[in-house]
N, C-alpha and C positions, 0 to 999 in steps of 0.2 A: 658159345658154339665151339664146343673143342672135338665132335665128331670126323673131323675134316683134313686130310692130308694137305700141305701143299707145296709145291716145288719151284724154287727159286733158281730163272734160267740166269746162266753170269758167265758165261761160257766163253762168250767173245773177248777179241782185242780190241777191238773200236777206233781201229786204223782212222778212221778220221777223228777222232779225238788229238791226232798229230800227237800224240804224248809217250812219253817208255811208260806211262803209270797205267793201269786197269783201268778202262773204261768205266767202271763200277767203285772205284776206290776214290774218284775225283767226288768233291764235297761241293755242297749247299747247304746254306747257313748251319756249317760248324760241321755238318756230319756228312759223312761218304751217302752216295747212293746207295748202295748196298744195306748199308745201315736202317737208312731211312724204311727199306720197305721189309726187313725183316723186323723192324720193331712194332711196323705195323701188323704185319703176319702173326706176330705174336698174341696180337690182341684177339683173331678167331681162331687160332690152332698152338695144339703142342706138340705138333708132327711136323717140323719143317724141313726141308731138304734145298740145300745150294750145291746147281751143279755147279763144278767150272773149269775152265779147261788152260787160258789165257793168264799168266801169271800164277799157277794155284798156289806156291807155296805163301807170298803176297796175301793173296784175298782169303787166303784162310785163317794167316795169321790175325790178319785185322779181324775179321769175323772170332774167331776164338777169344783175343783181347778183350771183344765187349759185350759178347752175349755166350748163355750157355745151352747146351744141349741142342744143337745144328748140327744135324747131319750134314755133313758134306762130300761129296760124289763127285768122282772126277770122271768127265764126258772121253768116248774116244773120239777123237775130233779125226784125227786121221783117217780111220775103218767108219765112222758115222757123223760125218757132219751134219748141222742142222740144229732146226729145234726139235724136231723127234728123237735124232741120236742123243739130242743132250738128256730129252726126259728118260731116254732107254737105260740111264744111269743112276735114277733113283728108284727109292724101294719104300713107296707111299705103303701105309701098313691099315688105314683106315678104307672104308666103303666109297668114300665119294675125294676124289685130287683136286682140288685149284692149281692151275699150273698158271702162273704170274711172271712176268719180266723184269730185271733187277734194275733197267734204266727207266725206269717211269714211279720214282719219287714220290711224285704230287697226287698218287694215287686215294681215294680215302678209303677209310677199313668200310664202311657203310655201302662201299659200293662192290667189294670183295666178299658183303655178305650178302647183298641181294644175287650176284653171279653165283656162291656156292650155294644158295638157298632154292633155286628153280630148281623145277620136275624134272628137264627132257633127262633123258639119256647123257648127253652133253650140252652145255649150255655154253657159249659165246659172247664175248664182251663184245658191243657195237656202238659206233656211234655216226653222227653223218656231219661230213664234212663239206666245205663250200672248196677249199683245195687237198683231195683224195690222193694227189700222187705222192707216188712211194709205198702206198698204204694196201694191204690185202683188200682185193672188193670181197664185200659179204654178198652170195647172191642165193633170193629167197623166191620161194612159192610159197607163196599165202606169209605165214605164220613162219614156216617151217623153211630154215636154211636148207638149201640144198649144196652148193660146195664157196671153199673159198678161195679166189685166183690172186695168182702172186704178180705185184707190177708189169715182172718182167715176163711174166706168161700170160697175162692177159690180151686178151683182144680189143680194138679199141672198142666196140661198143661194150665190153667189161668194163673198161677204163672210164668209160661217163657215169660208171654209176659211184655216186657219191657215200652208197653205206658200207663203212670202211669197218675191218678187223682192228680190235684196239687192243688184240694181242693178250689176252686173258681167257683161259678155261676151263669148265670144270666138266670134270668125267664120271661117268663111273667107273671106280677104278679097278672093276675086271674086264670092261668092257675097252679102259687103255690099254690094258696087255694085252689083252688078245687082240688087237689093232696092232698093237705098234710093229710085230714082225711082217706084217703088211705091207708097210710103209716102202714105198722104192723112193731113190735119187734121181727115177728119169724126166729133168728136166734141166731148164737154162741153167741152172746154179751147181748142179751135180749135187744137192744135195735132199736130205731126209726131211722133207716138212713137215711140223706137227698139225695143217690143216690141213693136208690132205687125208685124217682122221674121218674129216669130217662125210668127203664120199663112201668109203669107208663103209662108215658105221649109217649111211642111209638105204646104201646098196642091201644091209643085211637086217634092214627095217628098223632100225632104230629111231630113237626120236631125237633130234637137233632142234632147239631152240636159241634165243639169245636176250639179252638185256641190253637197253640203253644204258652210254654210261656217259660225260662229257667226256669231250676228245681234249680238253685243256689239261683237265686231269691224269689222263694215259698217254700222254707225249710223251714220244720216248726222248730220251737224250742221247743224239748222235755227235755232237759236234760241239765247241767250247761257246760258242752262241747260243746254242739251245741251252745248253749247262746256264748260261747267265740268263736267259728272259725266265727259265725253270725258278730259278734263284729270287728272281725278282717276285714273282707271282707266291713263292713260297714266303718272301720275308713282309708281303702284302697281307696273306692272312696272320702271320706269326703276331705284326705290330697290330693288327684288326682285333685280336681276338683280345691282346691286351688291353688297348683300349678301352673294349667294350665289357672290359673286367674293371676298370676304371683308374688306371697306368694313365697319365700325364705323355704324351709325344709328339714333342713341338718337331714342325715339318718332318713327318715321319718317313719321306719318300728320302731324306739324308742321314738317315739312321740306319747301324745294321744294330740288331737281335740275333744271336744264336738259338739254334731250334730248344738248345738245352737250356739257358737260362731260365732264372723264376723271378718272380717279382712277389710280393706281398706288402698289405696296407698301401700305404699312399706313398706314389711316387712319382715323378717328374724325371723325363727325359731329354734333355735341352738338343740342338739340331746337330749336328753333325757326330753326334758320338756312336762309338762302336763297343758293345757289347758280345766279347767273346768267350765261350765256353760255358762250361756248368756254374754259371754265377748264379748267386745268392743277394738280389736285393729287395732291400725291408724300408718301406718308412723314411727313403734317399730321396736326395735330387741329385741327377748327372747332371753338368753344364756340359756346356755348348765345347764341342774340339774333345771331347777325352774318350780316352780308353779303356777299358775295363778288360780282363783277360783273366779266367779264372778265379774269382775273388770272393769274398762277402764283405757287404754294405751293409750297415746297421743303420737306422736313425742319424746319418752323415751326409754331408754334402761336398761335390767331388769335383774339384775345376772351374772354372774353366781352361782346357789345354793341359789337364793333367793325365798321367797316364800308371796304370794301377796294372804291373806285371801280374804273373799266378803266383796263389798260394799267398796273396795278401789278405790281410783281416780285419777290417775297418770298422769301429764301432763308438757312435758321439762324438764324432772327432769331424774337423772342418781340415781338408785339404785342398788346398787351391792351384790357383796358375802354374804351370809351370814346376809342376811336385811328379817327381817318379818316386813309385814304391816296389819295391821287390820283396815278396815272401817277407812281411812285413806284416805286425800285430799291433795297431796302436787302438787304443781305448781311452777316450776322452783327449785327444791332443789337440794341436792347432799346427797345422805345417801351410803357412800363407799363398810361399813362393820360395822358384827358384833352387827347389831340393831334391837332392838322390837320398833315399831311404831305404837300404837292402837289407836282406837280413837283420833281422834288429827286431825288438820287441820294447814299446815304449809305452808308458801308464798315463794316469791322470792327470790331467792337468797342467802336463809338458808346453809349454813353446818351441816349437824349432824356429830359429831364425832363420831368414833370406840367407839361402846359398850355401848351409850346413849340408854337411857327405859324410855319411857311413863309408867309408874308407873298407870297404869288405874281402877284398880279393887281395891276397899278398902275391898273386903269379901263379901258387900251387894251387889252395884252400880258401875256401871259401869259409871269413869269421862272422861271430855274429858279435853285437852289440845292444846292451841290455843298457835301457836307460828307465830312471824310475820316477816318482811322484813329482809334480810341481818343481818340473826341471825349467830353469833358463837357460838355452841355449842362442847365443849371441849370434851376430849375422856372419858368415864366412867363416865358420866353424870345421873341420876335421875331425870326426871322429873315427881312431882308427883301432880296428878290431883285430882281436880280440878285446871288447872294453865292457868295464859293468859302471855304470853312472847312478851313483847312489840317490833316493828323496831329498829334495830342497838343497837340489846345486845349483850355482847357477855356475854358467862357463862365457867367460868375457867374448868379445867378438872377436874375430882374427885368429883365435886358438888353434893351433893344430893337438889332440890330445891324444896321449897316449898311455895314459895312468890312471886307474882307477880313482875312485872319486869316495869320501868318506860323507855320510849326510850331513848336511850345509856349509860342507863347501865350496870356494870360490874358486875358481881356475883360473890360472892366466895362465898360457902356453904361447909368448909369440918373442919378438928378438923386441928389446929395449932401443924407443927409437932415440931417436940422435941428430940433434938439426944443427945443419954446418954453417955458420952466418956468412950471406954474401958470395955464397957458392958458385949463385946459376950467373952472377957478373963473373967471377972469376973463370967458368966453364966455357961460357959464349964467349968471354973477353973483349964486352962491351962494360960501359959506365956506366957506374950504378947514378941514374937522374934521381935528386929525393928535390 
């Protein structure tokens, strides 16, 4: 269904969000709001338009960063407040608009093509609520909407009625131009509302109809509470869906997933871990406490309590307890415990011993450190980079090194020890009892 314009409102500041950031730029699992329902928009249209008015140079950066060919219109918020002024700012090129909200996430594309798929004239997203305040009542005769009032201009017997605006619409879109210079600001808010379309276009016989939709799904997000139960409900289908793809997820209600991860073949998720960004896992098992941030999993198993920066690359290798990696490439290794791993690219059949560090950062530069085939690397090791560690070294424990290594050999890099007989009597200056 690519006939279909549709306009993405993002115009607000979201003064209760208490935040300096865009209402629209705060994230659920991994991605902005904004994100989230332009990528859904993408899946029925290739006409999209984001107004905005409230940080634009911000929101449109991000917007530009991750997707391409978005229009973006800036609302006069000043001369037109509202959500009409803000539609009066785009320039839908198709027959029929969706005009959708940029805090309502959880939205599904299946319900954005049953609203742009009805007959009427305009059609309206509705739903009924058991608590409606706050919310536009939808009020109807018969079948057929007749207008719809705003909280604060409602009357209370308006306000008992429970079928609520879920804030989604689709037009036809010469039937919204020639409405929208209609539109006045005379009421409580001073401002342009886009449902007052809706009397509108009945006074001049048009037809208004609307669609159920869930009201869980069209929640908007006002506030950094709504932002987390939003959050919750979203990271509820994310881990569901994998599951029921047949992904491994012990207690899954202590686990985050990113919307962007993948999984494939057989995996296991142990409880508390946190999978962030566009990860790649295959054929893993995460344990229980770690972290994943940008990375790819091969055929590996990860922690427990370890924690895997971005741009790391993990493939047949067992990493354990207590292991940070950084933008790191290892392929068939063993790192147990107890290790920083930055920068660095390490092969087959490596050991790292307990408590080895890629020594990466000299203050200025960031080095790397190249180690290679069926390396031993001893416990309490230094590796300081710039270093290339040839096949079949081994490196004694205690080493701090800092010289490259020729294939098979042995390092030793520490001070020659030295035992002083009868020292700790002589220090304490007590008698030595034998």
């Amino acid at each position: 269904m690519k006939n279909i314009s549709i306009i993405i409102l993002a115009a607000g500041n979201g003064t209760r969000m208490k935040s300096p950031k865009s209402k629209v730029l705060h994230t659920l699992s991994g991605r902005s709001m904004i994100s989230h329902i332009i990528e859904k928009s993408l899946q029925i249209s290739d006409d999209i338009s984001v107004v905005l008015g409230y940080q634009f140079d911000e929101v449109s950066q991000a917007i530009n960063s991750e997707f391409s060919s978005i229009n973006i219109a800036r609302q006069d918020i000043k001369s037109y407040p509202g959500t009409a002024g803000a539609v009066m700012a785009a320039k839908p090129k198709f027959d029929k608009t969706l005009i959708i909200c940029a805090d309502m996430p959880l939205v599904k594309v299946e319900e954005l093509r049953s609203i742009a798929q009805a007959n009427s004239d305009i059609t309206i997203a509705t739903f009924e609520s058991k608590d409606p305040f706050g919310y536009g009542r939808v009020i109807k005769d018969g079948n057929q909407v007749v207008k719809i009032v705003e909280q604060k201009d409602a009357t209370q017997a308006q306000k008992d009625i429970n079928l609520c605006n879920a804030g989604a619409y689709c037009f036809n879109t010469d039937l919204l131009k020639s409405i929208l210079p209609q539109i006045n600001n005379q009421n409580a808010s001073n401002e342009y509302y886009l449902t007052d379309a809706i009397e509108i276009a009945i006074k001049d016989g048009k037809s208004v109809g609307s669609v159920l939709v869930d009201e869980q799904n069209f929640m908007g997000i006002n506030d950094k509470l709504a932002l987390s139960k939003a959050e919750i409900l979203m990271q509820n289908e994310i881990k569901s869906n994998l599951m029921k793809n047949g992904i491994i997820i012990r207690l899954p209600d202590s686990v985050f997933i990113d919307s962007r991860a993948k999984f494939e073949g057989e995996c296991e998720i142990e409880s508390g871990c946190v999978i962030k960004g566009d990860c790649l896992i295959k054929n893993s098992i995460i344990k229980s406490g770690s972290v994943v941030e940008y990375s790819t999993i091969i055929d590996s198993d990860i922690g427990p309590m370890a924690h895997l920066r971005p741009k790391s690359y993990i493939k047949s290798t067992h990493i354990g307890n207590f292991v940070e990696l950084k933008n790191a490439n290892l392929d068939g290794v063993k790192a147990g415990h107890l290790s920083y791993l930055g920068d660095c690219q390490i092969d087959k059949g490596t050991n790292v011993g307990c408590g080895t560090i890629t020594c990466n950062y000299d203050g200025k530069n960031k080095n790397k450190t190249i180690i290679g085939k069926n390396v031993f690397i001893g416990s309490d090791t230094q590796l300081i980079a710039p270093l290339n560690i040839a096949d079949d070294t081994i490196i004694a424990a205690g080493s701090s090194v800092t010289k490259d290594s020729q294939k098979g050999d042995l390092i030793i890099a520490r001070a020659k020890q030295s035992n002083k007989s009868g020292f700790f009597y002589k220090f304490f200056g007590i008698k030595d009892e034998k």
